[in-house]
C-alpha atoms as one frame of an Amber mdcrd trajectory, in Angstrom:
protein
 -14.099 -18.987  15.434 -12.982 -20.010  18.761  -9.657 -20.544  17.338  -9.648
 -17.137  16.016 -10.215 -15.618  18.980  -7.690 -17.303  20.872  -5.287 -15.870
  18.466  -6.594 -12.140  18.724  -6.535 -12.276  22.290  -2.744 -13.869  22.263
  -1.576 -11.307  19.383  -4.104  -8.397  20.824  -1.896  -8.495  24.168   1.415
  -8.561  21.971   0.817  -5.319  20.791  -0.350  -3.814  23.898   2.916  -4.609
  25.425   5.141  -3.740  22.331   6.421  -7.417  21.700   6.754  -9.539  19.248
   6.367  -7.376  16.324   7.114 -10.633  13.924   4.238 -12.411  15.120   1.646
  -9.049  14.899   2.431  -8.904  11.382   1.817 -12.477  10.391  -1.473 -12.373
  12.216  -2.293  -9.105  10.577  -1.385 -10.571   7.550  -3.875 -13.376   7.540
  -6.371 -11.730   9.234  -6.635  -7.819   8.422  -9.340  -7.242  10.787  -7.208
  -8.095  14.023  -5.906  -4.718  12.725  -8.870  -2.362  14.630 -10.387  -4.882
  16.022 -11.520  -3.384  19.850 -11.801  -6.331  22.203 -14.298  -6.114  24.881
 -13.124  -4.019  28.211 -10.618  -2.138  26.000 -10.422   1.173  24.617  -7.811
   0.452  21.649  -7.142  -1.913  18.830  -3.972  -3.423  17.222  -3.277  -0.289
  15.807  -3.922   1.846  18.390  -1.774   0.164  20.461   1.043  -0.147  17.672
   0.823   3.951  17.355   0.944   4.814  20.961   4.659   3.040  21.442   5.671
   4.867  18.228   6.605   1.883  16.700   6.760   3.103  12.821   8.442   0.157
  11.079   5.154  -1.742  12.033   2.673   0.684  11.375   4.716   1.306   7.891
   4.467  -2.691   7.386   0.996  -3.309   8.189  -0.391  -0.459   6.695   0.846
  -2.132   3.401  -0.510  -5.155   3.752  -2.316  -6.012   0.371  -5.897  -4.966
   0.304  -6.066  -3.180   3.742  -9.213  -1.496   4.148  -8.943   2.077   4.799
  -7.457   2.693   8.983  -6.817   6.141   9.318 -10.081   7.168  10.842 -10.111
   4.255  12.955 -11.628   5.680  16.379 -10.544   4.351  19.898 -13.619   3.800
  22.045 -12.530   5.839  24.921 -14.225   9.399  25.834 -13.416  11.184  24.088
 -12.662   8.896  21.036  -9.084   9.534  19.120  -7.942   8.510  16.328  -4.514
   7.108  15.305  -3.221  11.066  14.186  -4.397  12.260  17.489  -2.911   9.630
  19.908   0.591   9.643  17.645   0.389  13.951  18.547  -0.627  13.149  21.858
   2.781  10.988  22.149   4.961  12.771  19.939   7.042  13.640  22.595   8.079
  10.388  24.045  10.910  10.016  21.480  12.173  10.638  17.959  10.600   7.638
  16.440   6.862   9.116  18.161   7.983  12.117  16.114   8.813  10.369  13.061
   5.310   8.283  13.465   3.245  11.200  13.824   4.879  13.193  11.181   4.168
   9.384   8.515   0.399  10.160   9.813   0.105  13.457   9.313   1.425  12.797
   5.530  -0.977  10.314   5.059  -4.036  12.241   6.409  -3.730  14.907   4.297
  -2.728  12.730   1.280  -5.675  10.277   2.106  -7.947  13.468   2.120  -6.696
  14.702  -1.386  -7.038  11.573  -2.987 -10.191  10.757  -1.179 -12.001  14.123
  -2.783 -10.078  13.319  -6.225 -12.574   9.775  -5.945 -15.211  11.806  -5.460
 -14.542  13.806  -7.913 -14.347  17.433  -5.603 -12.838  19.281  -7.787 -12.781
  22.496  -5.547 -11.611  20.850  -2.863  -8.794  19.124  -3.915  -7.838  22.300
  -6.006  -7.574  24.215  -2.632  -5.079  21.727  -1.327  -2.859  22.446  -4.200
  -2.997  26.101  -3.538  -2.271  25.863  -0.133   0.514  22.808  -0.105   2.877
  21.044  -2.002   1.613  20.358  -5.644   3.204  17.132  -5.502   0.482  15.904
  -3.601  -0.947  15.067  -7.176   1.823  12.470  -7.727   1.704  10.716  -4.114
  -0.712   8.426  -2.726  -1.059   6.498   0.762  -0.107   2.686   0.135  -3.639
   1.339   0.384  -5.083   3.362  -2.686  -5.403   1.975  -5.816  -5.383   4.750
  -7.762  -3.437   8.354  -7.845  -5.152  11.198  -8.792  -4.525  10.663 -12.731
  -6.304   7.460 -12.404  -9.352   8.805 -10.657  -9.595  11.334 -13.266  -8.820
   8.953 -16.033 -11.718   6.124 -14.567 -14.332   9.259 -14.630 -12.938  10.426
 -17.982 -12.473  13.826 -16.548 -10.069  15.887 -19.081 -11.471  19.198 -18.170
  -9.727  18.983 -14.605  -6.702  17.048 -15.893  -6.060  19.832 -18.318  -7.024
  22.606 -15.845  -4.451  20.592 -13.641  -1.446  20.928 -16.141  -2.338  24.935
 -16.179  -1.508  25.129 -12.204   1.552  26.937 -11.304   4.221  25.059 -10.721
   2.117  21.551 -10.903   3.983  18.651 -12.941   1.757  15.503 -13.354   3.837
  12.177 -13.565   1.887  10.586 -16.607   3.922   7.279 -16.369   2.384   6.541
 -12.490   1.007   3.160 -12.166  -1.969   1.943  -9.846  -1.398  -1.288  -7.373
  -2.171  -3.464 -10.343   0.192  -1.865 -12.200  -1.732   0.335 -15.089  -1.147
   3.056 -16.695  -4.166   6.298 -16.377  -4.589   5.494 -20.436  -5.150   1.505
 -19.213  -7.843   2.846 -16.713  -9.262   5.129 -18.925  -9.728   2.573 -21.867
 -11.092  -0.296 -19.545 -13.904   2.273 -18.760 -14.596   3.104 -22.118 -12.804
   6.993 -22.330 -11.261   5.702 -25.881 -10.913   9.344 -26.615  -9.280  10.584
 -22.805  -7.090   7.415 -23.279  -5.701   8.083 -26.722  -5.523  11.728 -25.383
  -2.885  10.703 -22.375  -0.823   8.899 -24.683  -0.727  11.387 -27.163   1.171
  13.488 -24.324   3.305  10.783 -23.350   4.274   8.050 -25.835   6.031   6.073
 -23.122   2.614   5.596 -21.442   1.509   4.070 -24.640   4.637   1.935 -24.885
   3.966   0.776 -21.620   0.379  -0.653 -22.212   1.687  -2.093 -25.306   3.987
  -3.853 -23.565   1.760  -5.082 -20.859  -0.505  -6.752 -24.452   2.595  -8.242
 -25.706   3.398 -10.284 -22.313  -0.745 -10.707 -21.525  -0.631 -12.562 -25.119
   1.770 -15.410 -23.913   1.050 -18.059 -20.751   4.033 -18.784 -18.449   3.332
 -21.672 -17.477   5.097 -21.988 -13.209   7.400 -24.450 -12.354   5.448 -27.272
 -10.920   6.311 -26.818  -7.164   5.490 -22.939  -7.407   2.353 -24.113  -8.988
   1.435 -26.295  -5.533   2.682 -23.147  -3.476   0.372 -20.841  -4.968  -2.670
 -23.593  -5.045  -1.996 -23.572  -1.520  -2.255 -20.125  -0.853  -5.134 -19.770
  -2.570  -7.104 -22.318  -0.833  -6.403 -20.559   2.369  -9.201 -19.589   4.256
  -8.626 -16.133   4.909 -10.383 -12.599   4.570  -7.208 -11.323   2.807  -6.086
 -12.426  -0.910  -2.945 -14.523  -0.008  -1.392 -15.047  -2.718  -1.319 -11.370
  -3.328   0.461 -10.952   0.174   3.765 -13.347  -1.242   3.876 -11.495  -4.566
   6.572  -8.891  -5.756   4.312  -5.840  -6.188   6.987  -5.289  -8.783   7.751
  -8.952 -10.875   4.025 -10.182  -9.937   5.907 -13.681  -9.232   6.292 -15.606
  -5.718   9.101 -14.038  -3.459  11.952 -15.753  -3.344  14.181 -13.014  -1.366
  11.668 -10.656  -0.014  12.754  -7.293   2.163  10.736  -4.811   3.608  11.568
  -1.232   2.044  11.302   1.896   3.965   8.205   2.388   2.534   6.652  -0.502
   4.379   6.150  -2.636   0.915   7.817  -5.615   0.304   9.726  -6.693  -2.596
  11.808  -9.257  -4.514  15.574  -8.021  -3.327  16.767  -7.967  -7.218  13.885
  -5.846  -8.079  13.620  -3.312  -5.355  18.107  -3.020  -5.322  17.261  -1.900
  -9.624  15.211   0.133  -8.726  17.272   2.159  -6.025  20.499   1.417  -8.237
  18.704   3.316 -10.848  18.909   6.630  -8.726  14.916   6.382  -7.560  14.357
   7.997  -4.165  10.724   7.248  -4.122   8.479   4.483  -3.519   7.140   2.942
  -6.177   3.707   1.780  -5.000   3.295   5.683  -3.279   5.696   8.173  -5.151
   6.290   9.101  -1.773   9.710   9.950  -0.812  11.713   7.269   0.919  13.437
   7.902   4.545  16.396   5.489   3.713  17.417   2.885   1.536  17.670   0.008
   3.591  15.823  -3.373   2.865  15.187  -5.227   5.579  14.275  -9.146   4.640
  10.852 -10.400   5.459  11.628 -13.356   7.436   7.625 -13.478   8.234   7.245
 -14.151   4.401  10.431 -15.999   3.973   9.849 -18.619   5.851   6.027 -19.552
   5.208   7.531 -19.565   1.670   9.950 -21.857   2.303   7.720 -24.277   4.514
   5.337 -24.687   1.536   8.170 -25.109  -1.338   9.543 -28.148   0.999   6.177
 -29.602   1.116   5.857 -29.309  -2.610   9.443 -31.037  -2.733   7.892 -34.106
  -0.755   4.831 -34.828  -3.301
């Protein structure tokens, strides 16, 4: 514990004076809940501190951090108390990337509070956000949800809402969306019994059925690792840590072990082979968020990179 503390209090300061963004990350990445931790005799967290210098390449990195509890209400302790959208307004002025910080925020507070009413299955409420904004909110979710609103209607088996949803003006539902896990709604649907909802969905899209009957075909077959990727992810694993690590090296997109990984502008990170197919393939979107991408440059994740590397020459050594 004492150890742990040390840490916060060395990484805590790093982010209070905007340095050292590599070594914020990797902390954050083993530990989540340096993240809002508030030491004593302060008044903000990590991420308080990581908003105020407008520094939105680390906010966009942390934030998708596998399995990151949900930050955006996450109150400073001052009087009165802010949260992150209010301190990134109250420096939105400082310079363009404050701007561009708040205005990543702002997107996510009002796409975390349509999704958050879709889970709770408000139908009026989320129905008066589509009315009054951009109906692709329905196709868009903040990187630390699991599911977009198909899913949530899908897991409840809610077709009245879904089909009531494909009546609104203007309102296209992408039926091929996948959650973090990588399912299809008809996947969620089945796993929670909707047989009828699920055959329903892939009655109006046949590629949604094609792509659950391709995840059977490769669930029916065992690859078997190489042996020294089979001591890197043992190792991971055994890591005592809140977060799943092994999760943290993984391609969101290949499910294997990085072996190039870059950070998109989307904050994700990826295999380089997969993410460059997907871009080369005209996509301008994220595909863990459907949210639109500010550029297409891939930055590599020297952070994961290098632990990766560390435990592959250990597992060369045995």
């Amino acid at each position: 514990m004492a150890t742990n503390q040390s840490e916060f209090a060395e990484i805590y300061q790093y982010a209070k004076s905007n340095i050292n963004h590599d070594a914020i990350y990797r902390a954050i990445l083993y530990n989540s809940s340096f993240l809002t931790t508030i030491p004593p005799n302060e008044t903000l967290s990590i991420l308080h501190h990581i908003v105020s210098h407008g520094n939105l390449d680390l906010f966009s990195s942390v934030i998708a951090i596998p399995h990151l509890k949900f930050i955006l209400l996450a109150k400073s302790t001052g009087k009165p108390s802010k949260d992150i959208l209010e301190i990134s307004y109250e420096n939105i002025k400082k310079s363009p990337q404050h701007k561009a910080l708040f205005k990543r925020i702002k997107e996510l507070n009002e796409l975390d509070t349509f999704i958050e009413y879709a889970k709770h299955n408000q139908r009026e409420k989320w129905k008066q956000m589509l009315n009054g904004t951009d109906t692709d909110l329905v196709n868009m979710k903040p990187p630390y949800r699991k599911y977009y609103l198909i899913h949530h209607l899908a897991y409840t088996n809610n077709r009245h809402d879904f089909d009531e949803l494909r009546n609104v003006a203007g309102c296209h539902i992408n039926m091929l969306l996948l959650t973090n896990d990588g399912k299809t709604a008809a996947e969620v649907a089945f796993e929670n019994h909707h047989k009828d909802f699920g055959n329903y969905l892939e009655s109006l899209s046949p590629e949604m059925r094609n792509i659950r009957e391709k995840h059977q075909a490769m669930s029916r077959y065992t690859i078997i690792p190489e042996k020294h990727e089979t001591y890197v992810e043992g190792q991971l694993k055994s890591l005592q840590s809140p977060n799943n690590m092994l999760s943290c090296f993984t391609c969101p997109l290949t499910k294997e072990l990085f072996i190039d990984p870059v950070v998109c502008a989307d904050g994700f990170t990826y295999e380089r082979t997969e993410i460059q197919r997907w871009l080369n393939g005209g996509q301008t979107r994220s595909p863990m968020t459907n949210m639109e991408l500010s550029n297409t440059n891939l930055v590599p994740n020297l952070v994961l990179k290098s632990a990766l590397d560390e435990l592959r020459a250990k597992a060369h050594e045995k």
